[in-house]
C-alpha positions as CSV (number, residue, x, y, z in Angstrom):
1,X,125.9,203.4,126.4
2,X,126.8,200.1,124.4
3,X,130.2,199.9,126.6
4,X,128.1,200.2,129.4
5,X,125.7,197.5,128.6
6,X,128.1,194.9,127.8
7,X,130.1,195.5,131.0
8,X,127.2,195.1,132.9
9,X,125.5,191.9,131.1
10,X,129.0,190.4,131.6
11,X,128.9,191.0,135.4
12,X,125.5,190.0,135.8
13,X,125.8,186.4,134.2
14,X,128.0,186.0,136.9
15,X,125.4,187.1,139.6
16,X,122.7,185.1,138.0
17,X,125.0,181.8,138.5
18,X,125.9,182.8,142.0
19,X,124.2,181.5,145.5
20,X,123.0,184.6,146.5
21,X,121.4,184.7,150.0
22,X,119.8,188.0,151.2
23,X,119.7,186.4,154.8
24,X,123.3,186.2,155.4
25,X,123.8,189.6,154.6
26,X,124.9,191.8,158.1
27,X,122.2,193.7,159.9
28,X,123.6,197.3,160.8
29,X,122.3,198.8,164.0
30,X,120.5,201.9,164.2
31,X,122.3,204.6,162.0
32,X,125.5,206.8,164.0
33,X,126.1,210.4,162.1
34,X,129.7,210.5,161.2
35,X,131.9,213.0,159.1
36,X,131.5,211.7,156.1
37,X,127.6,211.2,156.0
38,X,127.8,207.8,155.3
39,X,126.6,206.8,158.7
40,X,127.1,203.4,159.4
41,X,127.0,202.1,155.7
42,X,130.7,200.9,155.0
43,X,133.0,202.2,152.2
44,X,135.0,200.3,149.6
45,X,137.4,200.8,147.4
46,X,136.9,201.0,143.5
47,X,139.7,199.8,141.5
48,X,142.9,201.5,141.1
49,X,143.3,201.3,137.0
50,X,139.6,201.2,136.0
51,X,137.5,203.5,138.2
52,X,135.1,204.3,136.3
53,X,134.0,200.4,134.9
54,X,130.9,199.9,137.9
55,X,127.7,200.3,138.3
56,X,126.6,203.8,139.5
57,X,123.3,204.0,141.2
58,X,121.6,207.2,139.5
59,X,118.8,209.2,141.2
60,X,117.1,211.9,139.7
61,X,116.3,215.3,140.1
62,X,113.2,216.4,138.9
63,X,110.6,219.3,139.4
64,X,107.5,218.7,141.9
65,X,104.0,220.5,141.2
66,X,103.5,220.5,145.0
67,X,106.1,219.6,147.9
68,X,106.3,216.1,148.9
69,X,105.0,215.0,152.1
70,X,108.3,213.8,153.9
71,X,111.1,215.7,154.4
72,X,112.9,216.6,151.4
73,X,109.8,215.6,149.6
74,X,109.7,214.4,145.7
75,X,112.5,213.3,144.3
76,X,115.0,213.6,147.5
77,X,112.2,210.9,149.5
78,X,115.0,208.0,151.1
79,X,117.8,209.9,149.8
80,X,121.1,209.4,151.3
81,X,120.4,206.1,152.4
82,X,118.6,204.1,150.2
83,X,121.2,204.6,147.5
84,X,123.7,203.6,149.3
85,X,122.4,200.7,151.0
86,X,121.4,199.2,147.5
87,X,124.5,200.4,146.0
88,X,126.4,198.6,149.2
89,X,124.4,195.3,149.2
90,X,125.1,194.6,145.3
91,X,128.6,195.1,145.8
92,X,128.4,193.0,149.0
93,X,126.4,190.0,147.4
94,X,127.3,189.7,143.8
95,X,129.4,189.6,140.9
96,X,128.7,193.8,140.2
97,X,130.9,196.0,141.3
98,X,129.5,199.5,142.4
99,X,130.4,203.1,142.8
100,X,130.3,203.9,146.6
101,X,128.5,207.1,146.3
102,X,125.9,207.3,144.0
103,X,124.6,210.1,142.0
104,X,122.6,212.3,141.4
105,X,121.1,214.5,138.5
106,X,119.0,216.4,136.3
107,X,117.5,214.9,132.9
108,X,119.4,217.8,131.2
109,X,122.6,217.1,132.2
110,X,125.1,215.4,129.1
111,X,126.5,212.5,131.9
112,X,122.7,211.3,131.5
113,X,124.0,209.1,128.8
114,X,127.3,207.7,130.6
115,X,124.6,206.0,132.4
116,X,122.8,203.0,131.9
117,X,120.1,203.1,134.8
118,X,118.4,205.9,136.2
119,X,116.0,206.0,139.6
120,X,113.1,208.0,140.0
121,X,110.6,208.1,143.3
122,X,107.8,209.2,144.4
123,X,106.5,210.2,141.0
124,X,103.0,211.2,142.2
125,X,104.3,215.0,142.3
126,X,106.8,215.0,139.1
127,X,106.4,217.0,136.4
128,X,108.7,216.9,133.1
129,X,110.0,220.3,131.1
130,X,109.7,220.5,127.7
131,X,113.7,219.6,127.1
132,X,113.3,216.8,129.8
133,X,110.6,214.8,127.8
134,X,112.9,214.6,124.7
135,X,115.3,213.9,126.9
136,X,114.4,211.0,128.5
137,X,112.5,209.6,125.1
138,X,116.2,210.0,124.0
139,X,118.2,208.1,126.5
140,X,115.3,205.3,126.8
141,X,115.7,204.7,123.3
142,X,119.1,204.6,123.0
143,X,119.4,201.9,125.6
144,X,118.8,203.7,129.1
145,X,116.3,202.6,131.5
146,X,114.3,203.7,134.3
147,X,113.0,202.3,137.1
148,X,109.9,204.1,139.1
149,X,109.1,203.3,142.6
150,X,107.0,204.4,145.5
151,X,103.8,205.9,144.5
152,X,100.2,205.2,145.8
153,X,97.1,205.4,144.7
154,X,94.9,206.6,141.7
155,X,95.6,210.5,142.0
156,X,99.5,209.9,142.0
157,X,99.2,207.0,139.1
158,X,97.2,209.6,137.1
159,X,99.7,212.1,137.5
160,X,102.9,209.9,136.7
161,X,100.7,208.5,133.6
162,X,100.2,212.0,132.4
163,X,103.7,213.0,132.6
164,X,105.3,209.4,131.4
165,X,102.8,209.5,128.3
166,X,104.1,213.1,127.5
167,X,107.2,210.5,126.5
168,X,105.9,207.8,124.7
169,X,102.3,208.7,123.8
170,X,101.8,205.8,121.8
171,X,103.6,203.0,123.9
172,X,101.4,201.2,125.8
173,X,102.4,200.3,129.9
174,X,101.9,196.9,130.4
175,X,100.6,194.8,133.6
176,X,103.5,192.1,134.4
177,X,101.9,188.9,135.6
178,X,102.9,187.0,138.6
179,X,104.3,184.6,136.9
180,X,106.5,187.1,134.5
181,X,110.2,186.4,134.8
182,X,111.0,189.4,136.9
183,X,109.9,187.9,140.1
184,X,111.9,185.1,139.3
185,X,115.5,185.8,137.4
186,X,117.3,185.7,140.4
187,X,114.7,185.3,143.9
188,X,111.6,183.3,143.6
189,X,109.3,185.9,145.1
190,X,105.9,186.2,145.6
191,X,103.5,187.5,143.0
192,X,103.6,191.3,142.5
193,X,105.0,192.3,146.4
194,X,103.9,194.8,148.0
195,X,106.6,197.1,150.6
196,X,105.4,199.5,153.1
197,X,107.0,202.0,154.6
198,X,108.7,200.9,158.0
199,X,105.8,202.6,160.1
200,X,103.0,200.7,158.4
201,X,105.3,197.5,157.9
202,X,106.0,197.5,161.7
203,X,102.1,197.7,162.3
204,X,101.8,195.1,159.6
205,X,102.9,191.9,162.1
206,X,99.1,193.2,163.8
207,X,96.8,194.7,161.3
208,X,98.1,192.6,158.1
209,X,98.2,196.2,156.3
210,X,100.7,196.8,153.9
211,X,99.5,199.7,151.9
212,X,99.4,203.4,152.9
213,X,95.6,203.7,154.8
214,X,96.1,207.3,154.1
215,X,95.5,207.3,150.6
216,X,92.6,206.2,147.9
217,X,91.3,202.8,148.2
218,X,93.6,201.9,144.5
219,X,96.7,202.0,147.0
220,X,95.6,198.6,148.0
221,X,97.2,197.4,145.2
222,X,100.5,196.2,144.2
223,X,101.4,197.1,140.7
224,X,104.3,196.3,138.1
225,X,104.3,197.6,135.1
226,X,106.9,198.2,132.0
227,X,107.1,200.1,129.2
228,X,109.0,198.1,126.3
229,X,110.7,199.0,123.0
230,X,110.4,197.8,119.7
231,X,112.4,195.0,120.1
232,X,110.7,194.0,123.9
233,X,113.5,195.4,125.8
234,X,112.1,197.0,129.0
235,X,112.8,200.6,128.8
236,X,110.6,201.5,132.0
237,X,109.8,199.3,135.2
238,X,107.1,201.2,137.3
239,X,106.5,199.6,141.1
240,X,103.2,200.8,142.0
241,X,101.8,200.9,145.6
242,X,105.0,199.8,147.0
243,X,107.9,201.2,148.0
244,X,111.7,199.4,147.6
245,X,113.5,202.5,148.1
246,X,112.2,202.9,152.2
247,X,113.2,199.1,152.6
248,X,117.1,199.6,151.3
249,X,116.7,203.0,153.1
250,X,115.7,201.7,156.6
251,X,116.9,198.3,156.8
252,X,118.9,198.6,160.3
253,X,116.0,200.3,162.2
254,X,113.5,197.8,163.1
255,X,114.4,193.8,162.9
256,X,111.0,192.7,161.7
257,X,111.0,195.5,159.3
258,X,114.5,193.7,157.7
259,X,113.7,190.0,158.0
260,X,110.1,191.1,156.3
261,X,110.0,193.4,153.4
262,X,114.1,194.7,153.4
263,X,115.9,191.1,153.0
264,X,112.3,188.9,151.6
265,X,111.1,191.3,148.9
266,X,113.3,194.7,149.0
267,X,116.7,193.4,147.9
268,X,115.7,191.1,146.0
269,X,113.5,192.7,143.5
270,X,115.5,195.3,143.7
271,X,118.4,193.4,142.1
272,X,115.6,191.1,139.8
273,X,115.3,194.6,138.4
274,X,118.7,195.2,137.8
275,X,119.3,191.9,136.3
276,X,115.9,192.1,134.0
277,X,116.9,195.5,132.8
278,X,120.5,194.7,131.4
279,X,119.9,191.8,130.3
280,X,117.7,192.1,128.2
């Protein structure tokens, strides 16, 4: 995990130096089904002596108490393309060089621990085994971290609450204000963003609605919130009523959907995240 850490401080000095601008990054056209089911999302190469020193974006695997509303539900919501978008744009627009493919896996698995950053959506529906919780506790503690994303409302905060307590019972999740350094490492951006899905973001140029209508009034909310170790490294980033992973999924499917929430708020706090997390 230490090797890990120190590549990727050292990589992201260099991206916090750089003059990164989401805007002139390429916007792809609506997506084309090829072989390789990469769609339109271009491949690079890694490099030929030292493979295995990137950035690998990790999603994971986990059990649902009921199945998730989109297809694939749970854990598997914006998967293939959100990972690779993200994993494309940070190889794209900084310093960080990045595995092409992503991952994915279980808590359980031993490779856990060859990786410094883990991804977990829609945790409204999650819930941990026994061997998973001291799992996780584990890896968080031994330098891993997590980043949450795209859940909605009180019911599926209570629920992701239960089950990320069941970790750290005594740990407390704490509120990051606007003007924390997260929304500002990198991209000035505005306090606590909210992202909707494309559907309601497309809508949003008309109704000025940016949470989900079809949940309980606490979706109206954007939250971010962190879990911290002894020493006040972030172990935990949680993204509450908002949802990153359906702006790297769908950026090339509706224009106003990109300039708005993928390349404004998406991206960017996408890679503040990144940035906050391993450096610290």
């Amino acid at each position: 995990m230490s090797r890990w850490i120190r590549i990727l401080c050292c990589l992201l000095v260099l991206l916090a130096v750089a003059e990164l601008a989401v805007g002139q990054a390429r916007r792809r056209g609506s997506r084309r089904p090829v072989e390789t089911d990469r769609y339109d999302i271009p491949r690079w190469d890694l490099h030929p002596t030292m493979p295995k020193d990137v950035f690998t974006f990790a999603r994971v695997e986990y059990t649902s108490n009921r199945r998730g509303r989109r297809w694939g539900g749970g854990w598997a919501t914006d998967y293939r393309d959100a990972d690779l978008n993200f994993s494309y744009r940070l190889n794209e627009m900084t310093a960080l060089k990045t595995d092409p493919e992503g991952t994915v896996i279980r808590l359980t698995d031993p490779a856990l621990f060859d990786l410094p950053f883990i991804y977990i959506v829609e945790p409204g529906t999650l819930v941990f085994g026994e061997e998973e919780v001291v799992v996780l506790r584990n890896y968080l503690l031994s330098g891993g971290f997590l980043m949450v994303d795209d859940f909605w409302g009180d019911d599926e905060w209570g629920n992701f609450e239960r089950e990320i307590k069941r970790v750290f019972p005594q740990r407390p999740i704490d509120d990051l204000p606007p003007e924390h350094e997260i929304f500002h490492l990198v991209f000035n951006l505005p306090p606590s963003p909210q992202i909707p899905n494309i559907q309601q973001g497309w809508e949003s140029q008309f109704t000025g609605v940016t949470w989900e209508p079809d949940k309980d009034p606490g979706a109206r909310v954007p939250h971010h919130r962190a879990i911290f170790d002894d020493q006040h490294r972030p172990m935990v980033i949680i993204c509450h009523n908002t949802d990153l992973g359906d702006g790297w999924e769908r950026e090339g499917e509706n224009e106003y959907y990109f300039g708005e929430f993928s390349e404004k708020i998406a991206y960017p706090l996408g890679i503040n995240i990144l940035f906050y997390a391993m450096t610290h």
